[in-house]
C-alpha positions as CSV (number, residue, x, y, z in Angstrom):
1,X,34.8,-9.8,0.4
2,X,33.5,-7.6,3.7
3,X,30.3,-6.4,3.4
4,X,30.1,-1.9,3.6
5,X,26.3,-1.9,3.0
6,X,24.2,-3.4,6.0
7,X,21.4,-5.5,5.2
8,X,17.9,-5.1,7.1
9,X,18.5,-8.1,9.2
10,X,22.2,-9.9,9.7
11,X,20.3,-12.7,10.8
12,X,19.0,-13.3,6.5
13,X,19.8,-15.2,4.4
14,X,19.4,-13.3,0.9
15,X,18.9,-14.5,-2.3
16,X,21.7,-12.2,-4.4
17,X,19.2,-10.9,-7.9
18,X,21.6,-10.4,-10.5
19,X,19.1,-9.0,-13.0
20,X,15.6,-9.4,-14.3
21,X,12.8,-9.8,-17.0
22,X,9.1,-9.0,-16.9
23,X,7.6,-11.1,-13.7
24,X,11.1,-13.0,-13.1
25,X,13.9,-12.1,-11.2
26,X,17.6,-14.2,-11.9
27,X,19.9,-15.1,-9.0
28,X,23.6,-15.2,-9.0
29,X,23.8,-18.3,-10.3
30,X,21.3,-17.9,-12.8
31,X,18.0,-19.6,-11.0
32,X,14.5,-17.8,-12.4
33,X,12.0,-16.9,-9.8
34,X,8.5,-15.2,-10.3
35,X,8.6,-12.0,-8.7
36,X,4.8,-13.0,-6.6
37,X,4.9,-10.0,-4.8
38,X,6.3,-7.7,-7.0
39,X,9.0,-6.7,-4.5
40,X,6.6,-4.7,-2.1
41,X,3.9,-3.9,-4.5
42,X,5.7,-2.1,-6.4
43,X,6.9,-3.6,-10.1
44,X,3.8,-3.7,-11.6
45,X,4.9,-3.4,-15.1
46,X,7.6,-6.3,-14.9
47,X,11.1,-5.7,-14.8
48,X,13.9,-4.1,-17.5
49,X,11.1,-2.9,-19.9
50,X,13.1,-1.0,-22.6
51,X,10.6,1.8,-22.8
52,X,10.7,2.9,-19.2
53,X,14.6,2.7,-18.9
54,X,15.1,4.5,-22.6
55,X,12.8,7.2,-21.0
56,X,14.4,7.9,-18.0
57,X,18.0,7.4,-20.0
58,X,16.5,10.4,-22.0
59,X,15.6,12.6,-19.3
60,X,18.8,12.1,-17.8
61,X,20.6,13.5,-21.0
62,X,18.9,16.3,-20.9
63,X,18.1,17.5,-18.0
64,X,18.8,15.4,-14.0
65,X,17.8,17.7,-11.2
66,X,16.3,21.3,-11.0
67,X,15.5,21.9,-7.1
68,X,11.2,22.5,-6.9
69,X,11.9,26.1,-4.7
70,X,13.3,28.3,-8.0
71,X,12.0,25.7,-10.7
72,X,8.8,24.4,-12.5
73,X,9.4,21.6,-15.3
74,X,7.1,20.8,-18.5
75,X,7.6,17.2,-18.2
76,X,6.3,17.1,-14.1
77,X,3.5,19.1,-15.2
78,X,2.5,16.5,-18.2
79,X,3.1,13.4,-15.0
80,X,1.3,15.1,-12.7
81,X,-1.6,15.7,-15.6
82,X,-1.6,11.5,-16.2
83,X,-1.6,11.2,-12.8
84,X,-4.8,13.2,-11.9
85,X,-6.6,11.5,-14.7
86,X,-6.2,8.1,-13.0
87,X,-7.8,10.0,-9.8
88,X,-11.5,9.9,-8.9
89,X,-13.0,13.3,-9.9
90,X,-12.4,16.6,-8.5
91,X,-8.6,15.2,-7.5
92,X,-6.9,17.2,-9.3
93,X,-3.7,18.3,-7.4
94,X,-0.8,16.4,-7.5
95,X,2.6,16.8,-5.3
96,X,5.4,14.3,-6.1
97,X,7.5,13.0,-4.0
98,X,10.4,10.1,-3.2
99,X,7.9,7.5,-1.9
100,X,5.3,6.4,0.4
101,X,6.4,7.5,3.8
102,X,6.9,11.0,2.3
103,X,3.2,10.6,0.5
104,X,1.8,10.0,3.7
105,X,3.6,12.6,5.6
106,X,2.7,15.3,3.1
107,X,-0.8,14.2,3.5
108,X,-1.1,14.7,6.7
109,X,0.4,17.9,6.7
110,X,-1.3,19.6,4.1
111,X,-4.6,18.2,6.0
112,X,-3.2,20.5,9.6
113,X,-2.1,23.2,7.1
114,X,-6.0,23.4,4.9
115,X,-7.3,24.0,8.3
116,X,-4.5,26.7,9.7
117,X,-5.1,28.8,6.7
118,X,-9.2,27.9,6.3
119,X,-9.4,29.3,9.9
120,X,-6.9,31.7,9.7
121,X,-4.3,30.2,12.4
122,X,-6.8,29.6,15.0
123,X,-8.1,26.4,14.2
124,X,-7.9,23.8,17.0
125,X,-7.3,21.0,14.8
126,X,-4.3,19.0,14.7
127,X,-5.3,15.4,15.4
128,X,-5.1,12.3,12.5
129,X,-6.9,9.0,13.4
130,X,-5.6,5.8,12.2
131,X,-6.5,2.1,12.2
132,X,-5.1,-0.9,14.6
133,X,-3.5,-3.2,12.3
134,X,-1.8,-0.7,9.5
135,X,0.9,0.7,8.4
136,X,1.9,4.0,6.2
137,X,5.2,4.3,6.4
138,X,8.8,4.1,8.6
139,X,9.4,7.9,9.4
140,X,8.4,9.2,13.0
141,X,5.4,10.8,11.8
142,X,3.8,8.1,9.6
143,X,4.6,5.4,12.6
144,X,2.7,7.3,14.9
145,X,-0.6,7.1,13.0
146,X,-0.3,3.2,11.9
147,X,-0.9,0.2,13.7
148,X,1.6,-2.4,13.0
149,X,3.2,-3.1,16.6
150,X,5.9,-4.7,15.5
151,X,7.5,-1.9,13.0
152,X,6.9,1.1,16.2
153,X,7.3,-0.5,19.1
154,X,11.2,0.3,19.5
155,X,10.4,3.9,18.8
156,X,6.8,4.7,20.2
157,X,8.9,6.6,23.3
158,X,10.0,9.3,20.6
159,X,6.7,10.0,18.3
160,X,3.4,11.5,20.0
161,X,1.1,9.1,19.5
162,X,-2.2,9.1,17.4
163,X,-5.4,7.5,18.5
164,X,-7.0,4.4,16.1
165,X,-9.9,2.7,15.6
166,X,-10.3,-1.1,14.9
167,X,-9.7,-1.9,11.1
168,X,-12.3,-4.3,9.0
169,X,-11.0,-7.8,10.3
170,X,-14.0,-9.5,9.8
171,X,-11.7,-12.9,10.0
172,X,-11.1,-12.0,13.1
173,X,-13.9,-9.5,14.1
174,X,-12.6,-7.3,17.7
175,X,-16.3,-7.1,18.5
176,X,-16.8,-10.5,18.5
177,X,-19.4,-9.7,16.1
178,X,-20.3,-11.0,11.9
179,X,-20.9,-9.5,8.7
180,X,-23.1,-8.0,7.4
181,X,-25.2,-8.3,10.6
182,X,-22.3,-6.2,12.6
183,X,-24.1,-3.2,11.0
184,X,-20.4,-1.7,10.6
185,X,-20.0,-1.7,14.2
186,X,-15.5,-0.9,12.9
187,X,-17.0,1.7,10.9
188,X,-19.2,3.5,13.4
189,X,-16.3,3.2,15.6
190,X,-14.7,6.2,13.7
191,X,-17.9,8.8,14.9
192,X,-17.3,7.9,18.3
193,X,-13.9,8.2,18.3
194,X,-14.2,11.5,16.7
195,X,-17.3,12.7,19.0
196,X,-14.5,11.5,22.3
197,X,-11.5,13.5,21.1
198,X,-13.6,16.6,19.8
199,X,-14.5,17.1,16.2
200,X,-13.0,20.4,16.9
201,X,-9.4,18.8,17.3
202,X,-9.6,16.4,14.3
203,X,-7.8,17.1,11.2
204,X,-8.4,13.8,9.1
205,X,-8.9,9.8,9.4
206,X,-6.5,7.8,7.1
207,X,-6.7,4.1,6.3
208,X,-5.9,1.8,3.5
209,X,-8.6,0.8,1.5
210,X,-7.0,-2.9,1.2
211,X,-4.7,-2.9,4.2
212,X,-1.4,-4.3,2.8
213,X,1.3,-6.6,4.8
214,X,0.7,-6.1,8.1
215,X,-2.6,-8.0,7.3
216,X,-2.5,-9.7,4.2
217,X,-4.7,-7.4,1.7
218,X,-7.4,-7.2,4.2
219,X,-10.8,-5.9,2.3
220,X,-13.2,-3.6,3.7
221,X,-16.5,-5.0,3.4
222,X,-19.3,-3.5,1.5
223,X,-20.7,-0.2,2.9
224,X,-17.7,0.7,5.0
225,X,-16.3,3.0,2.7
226,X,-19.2,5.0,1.9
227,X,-19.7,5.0,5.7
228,X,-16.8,6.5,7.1
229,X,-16.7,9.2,3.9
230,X,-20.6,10.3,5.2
231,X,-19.1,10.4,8.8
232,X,-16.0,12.3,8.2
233,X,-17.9,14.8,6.0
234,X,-20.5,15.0,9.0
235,X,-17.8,16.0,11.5
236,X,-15.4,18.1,9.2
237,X,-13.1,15.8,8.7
238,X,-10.7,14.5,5.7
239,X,-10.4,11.7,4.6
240,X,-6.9,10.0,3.7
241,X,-6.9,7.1,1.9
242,X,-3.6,5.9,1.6
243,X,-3.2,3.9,-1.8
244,X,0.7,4.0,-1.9
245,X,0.0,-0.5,-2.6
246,X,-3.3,-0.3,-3.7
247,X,-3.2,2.6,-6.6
248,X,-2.3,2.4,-10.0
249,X,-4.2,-0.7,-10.9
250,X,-2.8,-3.1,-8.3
251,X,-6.9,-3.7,-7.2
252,X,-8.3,-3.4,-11.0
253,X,-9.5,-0.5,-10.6
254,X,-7.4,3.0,-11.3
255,X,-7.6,3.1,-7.1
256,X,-9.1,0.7,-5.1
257,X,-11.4,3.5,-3.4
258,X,-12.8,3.4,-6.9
259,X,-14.3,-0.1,-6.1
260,X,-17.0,1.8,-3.5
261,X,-17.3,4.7,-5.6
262,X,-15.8,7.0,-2.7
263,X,-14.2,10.4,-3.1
264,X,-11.5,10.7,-1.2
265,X,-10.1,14.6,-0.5
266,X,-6.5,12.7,-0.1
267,X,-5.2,10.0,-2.4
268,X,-1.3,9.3,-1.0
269,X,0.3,7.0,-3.3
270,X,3.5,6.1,-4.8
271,X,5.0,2.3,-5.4
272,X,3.1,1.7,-8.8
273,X,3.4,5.3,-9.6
274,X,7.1,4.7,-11.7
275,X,6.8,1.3,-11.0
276,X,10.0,0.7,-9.2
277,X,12.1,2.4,-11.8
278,X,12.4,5.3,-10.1
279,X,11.9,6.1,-6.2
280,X,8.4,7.8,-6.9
281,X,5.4,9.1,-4.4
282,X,2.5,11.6,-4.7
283,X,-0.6,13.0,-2.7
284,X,-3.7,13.8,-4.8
285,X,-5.4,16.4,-3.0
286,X,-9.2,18.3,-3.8
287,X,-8.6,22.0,-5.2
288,X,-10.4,23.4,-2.5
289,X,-7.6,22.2,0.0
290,X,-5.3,23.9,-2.0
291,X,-8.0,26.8,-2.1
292,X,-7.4,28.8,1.7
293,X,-3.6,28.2,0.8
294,X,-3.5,29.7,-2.2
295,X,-5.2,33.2,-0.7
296,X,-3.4,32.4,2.4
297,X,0.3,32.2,2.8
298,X,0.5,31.2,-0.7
299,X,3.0,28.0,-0.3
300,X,3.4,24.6,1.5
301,X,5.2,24.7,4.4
302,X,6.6,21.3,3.5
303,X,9.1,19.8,1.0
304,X,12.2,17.2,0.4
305,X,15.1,17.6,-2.1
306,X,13.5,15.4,-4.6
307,X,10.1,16.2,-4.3
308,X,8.5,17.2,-8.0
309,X,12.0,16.1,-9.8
310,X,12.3,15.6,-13.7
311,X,13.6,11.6,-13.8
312,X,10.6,10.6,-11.5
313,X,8.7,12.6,-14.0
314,X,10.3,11.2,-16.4
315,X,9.7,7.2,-15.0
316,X,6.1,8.3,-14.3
317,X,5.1,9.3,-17.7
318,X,6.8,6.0,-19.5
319,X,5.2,3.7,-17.5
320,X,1.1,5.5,-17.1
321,X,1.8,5.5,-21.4
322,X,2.9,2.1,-21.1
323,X,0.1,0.8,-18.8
324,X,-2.4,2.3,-21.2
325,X,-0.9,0.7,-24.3
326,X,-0.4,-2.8,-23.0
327,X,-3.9,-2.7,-21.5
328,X,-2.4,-3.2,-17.9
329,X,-5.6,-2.4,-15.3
330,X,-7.5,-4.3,-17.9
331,X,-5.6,-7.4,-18.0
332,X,-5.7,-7.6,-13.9
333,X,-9.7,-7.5,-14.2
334,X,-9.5,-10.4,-16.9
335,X,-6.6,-12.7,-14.8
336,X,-7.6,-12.0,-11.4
337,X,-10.6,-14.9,-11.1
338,X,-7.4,-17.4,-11.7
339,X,-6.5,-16.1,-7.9
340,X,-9.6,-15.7,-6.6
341,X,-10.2,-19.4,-7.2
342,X,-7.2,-21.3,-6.7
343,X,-6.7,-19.6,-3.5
344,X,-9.7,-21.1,-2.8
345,X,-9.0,-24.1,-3.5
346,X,-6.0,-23.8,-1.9
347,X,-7.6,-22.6,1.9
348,X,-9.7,-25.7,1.3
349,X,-7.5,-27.9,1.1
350,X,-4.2,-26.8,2.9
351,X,-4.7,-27.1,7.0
352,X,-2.6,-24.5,7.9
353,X,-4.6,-21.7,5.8
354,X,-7.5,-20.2,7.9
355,X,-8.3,-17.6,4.9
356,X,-7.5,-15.9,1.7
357,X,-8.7,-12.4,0.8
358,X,-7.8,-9.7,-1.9
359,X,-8.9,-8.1,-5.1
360,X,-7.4,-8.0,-8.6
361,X,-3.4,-9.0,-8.3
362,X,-3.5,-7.9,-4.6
363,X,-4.2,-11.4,-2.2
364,X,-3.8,-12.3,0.9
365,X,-2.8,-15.4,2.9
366,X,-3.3,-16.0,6.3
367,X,-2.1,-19.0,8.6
368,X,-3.3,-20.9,11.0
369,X,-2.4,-23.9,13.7
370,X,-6.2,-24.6,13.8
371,X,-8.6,-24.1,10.9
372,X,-11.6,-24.3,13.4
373,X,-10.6,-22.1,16.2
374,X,-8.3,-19.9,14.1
375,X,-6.3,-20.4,16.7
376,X,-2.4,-18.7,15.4
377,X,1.0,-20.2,15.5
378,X,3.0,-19.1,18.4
379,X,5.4,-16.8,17.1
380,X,8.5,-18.8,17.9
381,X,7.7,-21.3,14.8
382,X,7.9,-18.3,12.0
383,X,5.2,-19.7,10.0
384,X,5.1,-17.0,7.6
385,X,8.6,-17.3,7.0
386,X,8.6,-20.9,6.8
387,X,6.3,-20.3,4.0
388,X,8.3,-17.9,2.3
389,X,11.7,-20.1,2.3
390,X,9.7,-23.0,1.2
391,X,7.5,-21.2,-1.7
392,X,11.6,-19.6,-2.5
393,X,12.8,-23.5,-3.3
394,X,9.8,-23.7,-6.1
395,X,11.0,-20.5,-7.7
396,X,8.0,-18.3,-6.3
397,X,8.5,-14.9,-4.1
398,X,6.2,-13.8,-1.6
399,X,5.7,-10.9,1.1
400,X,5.2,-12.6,4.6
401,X,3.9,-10.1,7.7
402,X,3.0,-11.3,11.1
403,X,1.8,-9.7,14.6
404,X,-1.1,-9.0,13.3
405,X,-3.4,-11.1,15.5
406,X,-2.4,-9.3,19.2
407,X,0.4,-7.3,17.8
408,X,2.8,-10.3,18.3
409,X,1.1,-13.5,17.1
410,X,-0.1,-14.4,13.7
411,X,1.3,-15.2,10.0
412,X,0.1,-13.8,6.8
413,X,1.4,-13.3,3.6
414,X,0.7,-11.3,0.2
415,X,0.6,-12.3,-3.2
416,X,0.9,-9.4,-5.6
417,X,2.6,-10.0,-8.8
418,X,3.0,-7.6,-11.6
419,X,0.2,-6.1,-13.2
420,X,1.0,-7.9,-16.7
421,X,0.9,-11.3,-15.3
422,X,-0.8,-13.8,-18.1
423,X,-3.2,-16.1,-17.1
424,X,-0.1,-18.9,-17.9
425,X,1.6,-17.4,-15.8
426,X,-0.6,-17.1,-13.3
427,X,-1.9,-20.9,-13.0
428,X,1.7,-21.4,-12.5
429,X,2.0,-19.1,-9.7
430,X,-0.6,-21.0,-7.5
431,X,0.9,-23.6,-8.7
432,X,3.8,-23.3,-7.2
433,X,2.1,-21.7,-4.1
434,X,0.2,-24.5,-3.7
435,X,3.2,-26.6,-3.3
436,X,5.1,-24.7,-1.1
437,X,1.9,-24.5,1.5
438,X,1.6,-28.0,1.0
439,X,5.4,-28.5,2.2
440,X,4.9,-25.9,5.0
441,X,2.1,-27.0,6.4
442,X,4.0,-30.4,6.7
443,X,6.8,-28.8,8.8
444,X,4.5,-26.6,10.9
445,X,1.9,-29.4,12.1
């Protein structure tokens, strides 16, 4: 049969799902695999849960699409009210929209636009600074603020690009330097990046809080957090934190900025918001961005079809009521120490694994030719993908990412299953990801 929908890469191999069922997904011919990575961070309730399709069935009989310019809808106003009570306080603004690349893009926006209207068109400010080593998204604007070489280096000639600072790679520390006694040299970075651009030119600073693939859920230490929200406060600046893997409990935590206790003024999420069951982003903004707006022009100058629509509404509400019923965020905090020590184990024992990292259901594996030296594979061998297929043949998905060492070397991988994950369940995911390592490393070395 020819094939009319083209696949990401002609040169995969794909595994054909033919349907699944809380952490598993079923091949064609009927083979069970544990959905470890929850596709991209995103099924964090499991897969086919009744309540979440019978809700969105609903909202589909009654009412599918009611375009966001002429109408408002009860039941967005009720997700967007769920949503803003997972928030840190005083984020209490919610926009919907179809995903992560359009969360991201509407943050940045409304951060240019909170300064046109504060300063009544004349403000100077414009400029977003991102991170080495990230990513937020695959549209022109979100590519130009992230890091990951390997997604923008085909297109950097057509996007303006936005300067970065150095993101918390303590594995691999780009001043040569070790925590804690670094002093948060990648943190102070941000003030004199800021002070050589101009404060006056700076609209906002975005970064993941727990950087996702590109990395391998690499964790800010201690302190870093709190420093670059004093910093961007000092120089009026915003601060983005883009949670679109992170939020919704993926961390154990409602957001994992709430792990530092940090107040972001923009929270751009999506993935977890409708857990898959309906494409699903949002920015969480601070009133008083909303605030010069408001008196101002009075609207957005932004939007897409689908942005505030009744079935992601819909798919939002079902599965925030169905986290809190099933105890979701709480049963990460009570499972996650079966990751946290059998990756352990696991870099212990495997050569080929220089270092895990993560929080809650949200870890990080990253490979290595030489344990001592750190030293990468070279690119040629694939070792992240050599991980995958073999982890794939014991019936265990992951999420491999690579570049990440000089923006063509290095292999990492996450492992992120779905928020309901039992502690069963989870002993026999590393398990199984202990014997698919333990086959790679034999075909690697």
């Amino acid at each position: 049969m020819s094939q009319h929908a083209f696949p990401r890469n002609f040169k995969t191999n794909y595994l054909k799902a033919s349907h699944g069922k809380g952490i598993y997904i079923f091949d064609a011919d009927g083979k069970k695999y544990i959905d470890g990575c929850s596709g991209a961070l995103i099924s964090n309730i499991g897969h086919a849960v009744p309540e979440v399709a019978e809700a969105v069935a609903a909202q589909f009989g009654k009412l599918e699409f009611a375009h966001p310019s002429r109408w408002q809808c009860d039941i967005v106003e009720e997700a967007a009210a769920l949503v803003a009570g997972l928030a840190p306080e005083g984020l209490d603004n919610v926009w919907f929209v179809s995903g992560g690349s359009e969360a991201v893009e509407s943050a940045i926006k409304l951060a240019r636009q909170y300064f046109y209207e504060r300063d009544g068109g004349a403000t100077s400010k414009y400029v977003t600074i991102g991170r080495w080593n990230s990513y937020h998204g695959s549209t022109i604007g979100t590519m130009a603020v992230a890091g990951s070489m390997a997604r923008r280096s085909v297109f950097s000639p057509i996007f303006a690009e936005s300067p970065k600072i150095a993101a918390t790679y303590c594995y691999r520390c780009p001043f040569g330097l070790e925590h804690p006694s670094c002093g948060l040299r990648c943190g102070h970075q941000l003030e004199s990046e800021i002070r050589r651009i101009g404060a006056q030119y700076v609209t906002s600073f975005i970064a993941e809080p727990i950087v996702g693939s590109t990395v391998g859920a690499l964790t800010a230490p201690d302190g870093y957090w709190p420093l670059v929200r004093e910093i961007c406060d000092k120089y009026d600046v915003l601060l983005i934190a883009d949670e679109v893997m992170t939020g919704c409990g993926r961390t154990g935590r409602n957001f994992a900025v709430d792990h530092w206790n940090v107040v972001p003024d923009i929270i751009a999420t999506a993935k977890g918001l409708a857990a898959g069951y309906v494409p699903t982003g949002a920015i969480i903004a601070k009133d008083a961005l909303l605030e010069p707006i408001r008196n101002g022009s009075g609207a957005f100058m932004h939007g897409h079809t689908y942005n505030g629509n009744p079935i992601s509404a819909a798919a939002v509400i079902a599965v925030m009521k169905y986290m809190k019923e099933h105890k979701v965020i709480e049963n990460v905090r009570g499972v996650e120490h079966i990751f946290a020590e059998g990756l352990r184990k696991i870099e212990s024992e495997n050569p080929i694994v220089g270092e895990t990292r993560g929080k809650g259901f949200m870890w990080g594996v990253e490979l290595v030719r030489d344990k001592r030296t750190k030293a990468p594979f070279e690119k040629k061998s694939g070792a992240a993908n050599v991980a995958t297929r073999e982890c794939i043949d014991q019936g265990l998905i992951i999420y491999p990412g690579n570049g990440m060492v000089d923006g063509v070397e290095g292999d990492n991988f996450l492992i992120a299953p779905p928020l309901v994950t039992t502690e069963v369940q989870a002993r026999e995911i590393v398990e199984k990801l202990s014997a698919g390592l333990a086959s790679a490393a034999k075909k690697l070395l």
